[in-house]
Residue frames as qw, qx, qy, qz and C-alpha x, y, z in Angstrom:
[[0.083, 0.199, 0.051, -0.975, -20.91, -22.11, 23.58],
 [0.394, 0.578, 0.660, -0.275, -24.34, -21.53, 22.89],
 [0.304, 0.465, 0.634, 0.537, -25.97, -21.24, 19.23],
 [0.074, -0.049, 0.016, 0.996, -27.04, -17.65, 18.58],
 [0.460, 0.546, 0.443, -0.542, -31.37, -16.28, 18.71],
 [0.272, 0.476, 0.667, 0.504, -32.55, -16.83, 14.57],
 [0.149, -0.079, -0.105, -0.980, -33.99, -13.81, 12.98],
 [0.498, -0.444, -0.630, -0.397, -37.13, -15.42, 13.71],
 [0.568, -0.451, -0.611, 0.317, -36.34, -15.62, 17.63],
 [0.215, -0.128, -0.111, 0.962, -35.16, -11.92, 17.45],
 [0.277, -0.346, -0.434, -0.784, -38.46, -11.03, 15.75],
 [0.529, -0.617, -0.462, -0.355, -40.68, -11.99, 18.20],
 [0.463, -0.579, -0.453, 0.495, -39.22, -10.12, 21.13],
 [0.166, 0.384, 0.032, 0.908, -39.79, -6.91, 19.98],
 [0.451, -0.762, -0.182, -0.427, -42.23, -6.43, 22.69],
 [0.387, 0.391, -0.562, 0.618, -39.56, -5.05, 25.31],
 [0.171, -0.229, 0.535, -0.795, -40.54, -5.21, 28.98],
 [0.828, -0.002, 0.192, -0.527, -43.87, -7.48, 28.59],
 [0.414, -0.120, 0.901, -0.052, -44.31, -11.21, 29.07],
 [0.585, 0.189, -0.117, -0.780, -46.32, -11.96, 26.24],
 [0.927, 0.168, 0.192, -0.273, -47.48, -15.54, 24.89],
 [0.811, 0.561, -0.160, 0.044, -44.11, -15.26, 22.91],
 [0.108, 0.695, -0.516, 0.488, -42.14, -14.59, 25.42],
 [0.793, -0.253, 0.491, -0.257, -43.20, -17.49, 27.60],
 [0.971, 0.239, 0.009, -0.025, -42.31, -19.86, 24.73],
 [0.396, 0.786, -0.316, 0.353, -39.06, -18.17, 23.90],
 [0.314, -0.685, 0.541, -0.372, -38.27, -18.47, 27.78],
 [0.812, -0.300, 0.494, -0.081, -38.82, -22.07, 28.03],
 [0.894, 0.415, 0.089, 0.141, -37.08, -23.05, 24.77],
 [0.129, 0.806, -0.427, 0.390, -34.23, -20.89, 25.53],
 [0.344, -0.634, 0.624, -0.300, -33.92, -22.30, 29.06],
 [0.981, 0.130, 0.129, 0.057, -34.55, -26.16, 27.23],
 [0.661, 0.645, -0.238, 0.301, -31.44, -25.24, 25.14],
 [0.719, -0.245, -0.390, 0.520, -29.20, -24.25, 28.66],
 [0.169, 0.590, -0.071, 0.786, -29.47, -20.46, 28.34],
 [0.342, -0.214, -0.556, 0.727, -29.00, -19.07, 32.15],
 [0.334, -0.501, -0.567, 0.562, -31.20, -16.64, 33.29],
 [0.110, -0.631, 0.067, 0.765, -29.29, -13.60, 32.38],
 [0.173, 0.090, 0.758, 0.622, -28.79, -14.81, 28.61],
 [0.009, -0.474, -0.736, -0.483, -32.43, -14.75, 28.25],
 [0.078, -0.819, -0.463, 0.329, -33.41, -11.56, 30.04],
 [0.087, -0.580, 0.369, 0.722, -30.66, -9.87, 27.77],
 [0.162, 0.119, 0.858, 0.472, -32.21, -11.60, 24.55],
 [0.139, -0.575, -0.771, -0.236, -35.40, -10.89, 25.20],
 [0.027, 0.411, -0.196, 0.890, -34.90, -7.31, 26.80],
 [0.689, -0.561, -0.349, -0.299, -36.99, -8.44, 30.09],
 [0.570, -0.608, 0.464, -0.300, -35.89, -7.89, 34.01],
 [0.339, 0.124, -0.928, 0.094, -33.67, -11.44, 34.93],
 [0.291, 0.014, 0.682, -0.671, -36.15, -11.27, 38.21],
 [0.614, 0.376, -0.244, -0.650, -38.75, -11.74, 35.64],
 [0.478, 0.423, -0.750, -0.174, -36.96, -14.27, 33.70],
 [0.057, -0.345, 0.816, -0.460, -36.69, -16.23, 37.53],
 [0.520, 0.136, 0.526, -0.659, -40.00, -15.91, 38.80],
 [0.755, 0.430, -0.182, -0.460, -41.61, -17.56, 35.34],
 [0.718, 0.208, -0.660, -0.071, -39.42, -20.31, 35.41],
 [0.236, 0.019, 0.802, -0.548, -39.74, -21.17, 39.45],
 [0.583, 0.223, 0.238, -0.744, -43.53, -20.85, 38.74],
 [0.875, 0.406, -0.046, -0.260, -43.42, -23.03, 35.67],
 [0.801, -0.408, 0.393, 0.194, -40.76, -25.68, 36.84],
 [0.786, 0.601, -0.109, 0.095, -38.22, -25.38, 33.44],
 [0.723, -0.439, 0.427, 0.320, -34.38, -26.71, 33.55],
 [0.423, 0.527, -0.659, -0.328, -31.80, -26.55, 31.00],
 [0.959, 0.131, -0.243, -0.070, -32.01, -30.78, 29.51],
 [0.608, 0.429, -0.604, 0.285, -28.28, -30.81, 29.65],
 [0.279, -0.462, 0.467, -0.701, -28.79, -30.38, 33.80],
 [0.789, -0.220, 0.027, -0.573, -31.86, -32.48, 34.63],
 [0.837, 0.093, -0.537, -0.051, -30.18, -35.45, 34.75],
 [0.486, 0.428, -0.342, 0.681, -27.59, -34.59, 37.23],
 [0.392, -0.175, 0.323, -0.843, -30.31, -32.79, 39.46],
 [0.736, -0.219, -0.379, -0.516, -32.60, -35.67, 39.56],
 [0.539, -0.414, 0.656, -0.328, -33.08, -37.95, 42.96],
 [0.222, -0.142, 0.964, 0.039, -33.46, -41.30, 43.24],
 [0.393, 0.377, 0.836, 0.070, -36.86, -41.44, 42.11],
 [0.527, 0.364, 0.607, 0.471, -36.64, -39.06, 39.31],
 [0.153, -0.935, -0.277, -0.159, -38.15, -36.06, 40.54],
 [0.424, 0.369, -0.349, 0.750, -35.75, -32.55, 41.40],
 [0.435, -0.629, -0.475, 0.435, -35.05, -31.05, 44.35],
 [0.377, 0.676, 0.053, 0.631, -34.97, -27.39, 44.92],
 [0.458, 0.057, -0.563, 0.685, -33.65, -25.62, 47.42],
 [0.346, -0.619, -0.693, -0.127, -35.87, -24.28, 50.37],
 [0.313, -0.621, -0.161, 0.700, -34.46, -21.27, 51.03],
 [0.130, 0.598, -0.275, -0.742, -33.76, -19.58, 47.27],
 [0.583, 0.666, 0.068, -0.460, -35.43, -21.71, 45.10],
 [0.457, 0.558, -0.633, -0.283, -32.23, -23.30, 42.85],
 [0.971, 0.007, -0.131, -0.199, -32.00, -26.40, 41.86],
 [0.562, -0.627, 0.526, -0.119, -29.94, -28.64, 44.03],
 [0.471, 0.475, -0.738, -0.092, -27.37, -31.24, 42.46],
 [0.892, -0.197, 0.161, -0.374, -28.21, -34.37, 43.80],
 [0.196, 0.382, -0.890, -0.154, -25.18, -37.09, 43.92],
 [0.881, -0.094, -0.341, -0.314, -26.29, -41.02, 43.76],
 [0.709, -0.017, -0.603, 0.365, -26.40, -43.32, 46.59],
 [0.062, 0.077, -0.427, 0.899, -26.32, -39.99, 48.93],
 [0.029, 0.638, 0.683, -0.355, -29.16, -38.81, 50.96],
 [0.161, 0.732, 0.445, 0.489, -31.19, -36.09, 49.25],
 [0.232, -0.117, -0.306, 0.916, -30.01, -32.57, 50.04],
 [0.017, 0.688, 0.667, -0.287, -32.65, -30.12, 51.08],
 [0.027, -0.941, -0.054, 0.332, -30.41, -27.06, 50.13],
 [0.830, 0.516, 0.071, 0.201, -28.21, -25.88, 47.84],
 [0.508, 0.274, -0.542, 0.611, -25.15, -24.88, 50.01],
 [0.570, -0.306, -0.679, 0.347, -24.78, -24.19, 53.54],
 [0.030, 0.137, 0.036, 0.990, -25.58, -20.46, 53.23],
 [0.483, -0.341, -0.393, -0.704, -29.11, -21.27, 52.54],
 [0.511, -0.097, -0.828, 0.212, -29.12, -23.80, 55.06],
 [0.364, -0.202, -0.385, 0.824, -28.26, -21.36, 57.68],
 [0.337, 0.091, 0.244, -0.905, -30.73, -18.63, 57.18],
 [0.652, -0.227, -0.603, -0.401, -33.69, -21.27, 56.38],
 [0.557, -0.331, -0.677, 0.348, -33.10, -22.77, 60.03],
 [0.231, 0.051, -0.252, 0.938, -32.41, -19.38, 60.95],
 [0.347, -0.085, -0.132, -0.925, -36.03, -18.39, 60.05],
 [0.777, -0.308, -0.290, -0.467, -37.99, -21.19, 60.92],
 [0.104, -0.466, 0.710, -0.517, -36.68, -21.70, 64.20],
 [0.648, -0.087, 0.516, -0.553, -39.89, -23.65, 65.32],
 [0.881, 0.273, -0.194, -0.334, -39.06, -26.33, 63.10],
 [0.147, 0.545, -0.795, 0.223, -36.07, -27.41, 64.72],
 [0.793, -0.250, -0.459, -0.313, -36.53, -30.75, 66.44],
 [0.169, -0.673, 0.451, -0.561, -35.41, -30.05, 69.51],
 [0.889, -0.250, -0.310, -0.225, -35.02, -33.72, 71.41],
 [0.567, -0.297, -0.471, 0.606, -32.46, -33.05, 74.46],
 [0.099, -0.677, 0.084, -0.724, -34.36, -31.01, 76.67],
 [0.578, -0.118, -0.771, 0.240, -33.71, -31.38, 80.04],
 [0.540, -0.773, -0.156, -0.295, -35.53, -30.72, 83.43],
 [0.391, 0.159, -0.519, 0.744, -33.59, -28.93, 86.28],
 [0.205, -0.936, -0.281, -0.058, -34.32, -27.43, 89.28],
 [0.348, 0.765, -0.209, 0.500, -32.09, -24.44, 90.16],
 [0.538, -0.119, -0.562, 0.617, -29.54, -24.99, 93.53],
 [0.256, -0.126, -0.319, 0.904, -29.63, -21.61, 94.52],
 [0.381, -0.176, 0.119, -0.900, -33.63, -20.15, 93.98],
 [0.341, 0.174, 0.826, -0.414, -35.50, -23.43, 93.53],
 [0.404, 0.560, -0.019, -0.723, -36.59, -22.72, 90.80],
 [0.758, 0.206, 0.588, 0.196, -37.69, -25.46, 87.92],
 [0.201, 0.736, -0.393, -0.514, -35.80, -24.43, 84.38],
 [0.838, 0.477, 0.238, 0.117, -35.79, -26.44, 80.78],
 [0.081, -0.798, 0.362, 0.475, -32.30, -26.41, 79.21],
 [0.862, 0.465, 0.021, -0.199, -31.70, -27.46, 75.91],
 [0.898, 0.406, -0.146, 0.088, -28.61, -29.74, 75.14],
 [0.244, 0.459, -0.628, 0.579, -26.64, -29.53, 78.07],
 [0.774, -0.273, -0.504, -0.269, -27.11, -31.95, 80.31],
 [0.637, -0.174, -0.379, 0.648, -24.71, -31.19, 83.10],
 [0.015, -0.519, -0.010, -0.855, -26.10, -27.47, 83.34],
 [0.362, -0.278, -0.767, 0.451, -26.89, -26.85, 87.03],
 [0.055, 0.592, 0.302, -0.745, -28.31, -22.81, 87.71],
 [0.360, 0.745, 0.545, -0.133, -31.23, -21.28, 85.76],
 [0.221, 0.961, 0.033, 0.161, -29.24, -18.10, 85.22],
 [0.622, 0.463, -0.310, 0.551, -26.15, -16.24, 85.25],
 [0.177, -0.676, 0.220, -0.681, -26.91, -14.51, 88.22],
 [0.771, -0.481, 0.044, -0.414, -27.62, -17.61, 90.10],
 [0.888, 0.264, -0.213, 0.311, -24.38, -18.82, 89.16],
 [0.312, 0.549, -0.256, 0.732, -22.43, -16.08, 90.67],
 [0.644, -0.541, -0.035, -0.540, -24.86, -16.20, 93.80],
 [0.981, -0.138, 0.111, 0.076, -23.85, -19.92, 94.66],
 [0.749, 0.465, -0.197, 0.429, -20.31, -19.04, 93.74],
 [0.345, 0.384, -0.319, 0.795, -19.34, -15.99, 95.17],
 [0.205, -0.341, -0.677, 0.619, -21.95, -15.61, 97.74],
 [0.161, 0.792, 0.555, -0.194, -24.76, -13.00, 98.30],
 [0.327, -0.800, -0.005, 0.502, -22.62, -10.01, 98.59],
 [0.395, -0.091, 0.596, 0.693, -21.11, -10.28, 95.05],
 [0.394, 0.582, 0.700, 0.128, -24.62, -9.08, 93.30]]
């Protein structure tokens, strides 16, 4: 369990709702010590969103963590979707994210970063038509409609 705020640490957050000069120190010496977020937006009467943004901005870890979160050469990752720091095991490749949620809407949003390296050229049987399909390599008609064309005949449209 974590040590309790000194009457000294309580004294200087009496300014409720503002970041002041003390309230930056307080935040990183709090979050040096392992206090989460919440702890120190409820200590320091201040928004947790607050609390977040100020320590994204100004890179600050609980100690007891940093080790644990560090890559191979020394330096943390953070995830690239929300921002938390990512647990790094040793000996593994270096994760990008910090579970497979984020993963998934990061890719989700940056769609044009995919690397996209089986596309294949077709033309279509049944208009003649040239068509790009992506990772199916045995795909034969452009569309669904030209599938059903060449299947079932004209008369089926």
């Amino acid at each position: 369990m974590l040590p309790p705020l000194s009457p000294a640490e309580v004294e200087r957050t009496k300014h409720k709702g503002v970041l002041t000069k003390e309230n930056k120190m307080m935040i990183a010496s709090l979050r040096r010590r392992g206090y989460g977020y919440k702890r120190i937006a409820n200590e320091l009467c201040l928004n947790t969103n607050t609390i977040k943004s100020f320590c994204r901005r100004h890179p600050l870890e609980p100690l007891a963590l940093t080790e644990e979160y560090k890559t191979d050469d020394g330096t943390t990752r953070f995830c690239k979707n929300c921002g938390a720091v990512v647990k790094q095991l040793p000996g593994r490749k270096e994760k990008k994210f910090c579970s497979d949620t984020c993963r998934n809407k990061w890719w989700g949003k940056h769609q044009e970063k995919v690397n996209r390296k089986s596309m294949y050229s077709y033309e279509c049987p049944t208009c003649g038509k040239p068509f790009m399909a992506y990772g199916n390599r045995n795909r034969k008609y452009c569309s669904h409609e030209c599938y059903i064309t060449a299947r079932f005949g004209e008369q089926n449209k």
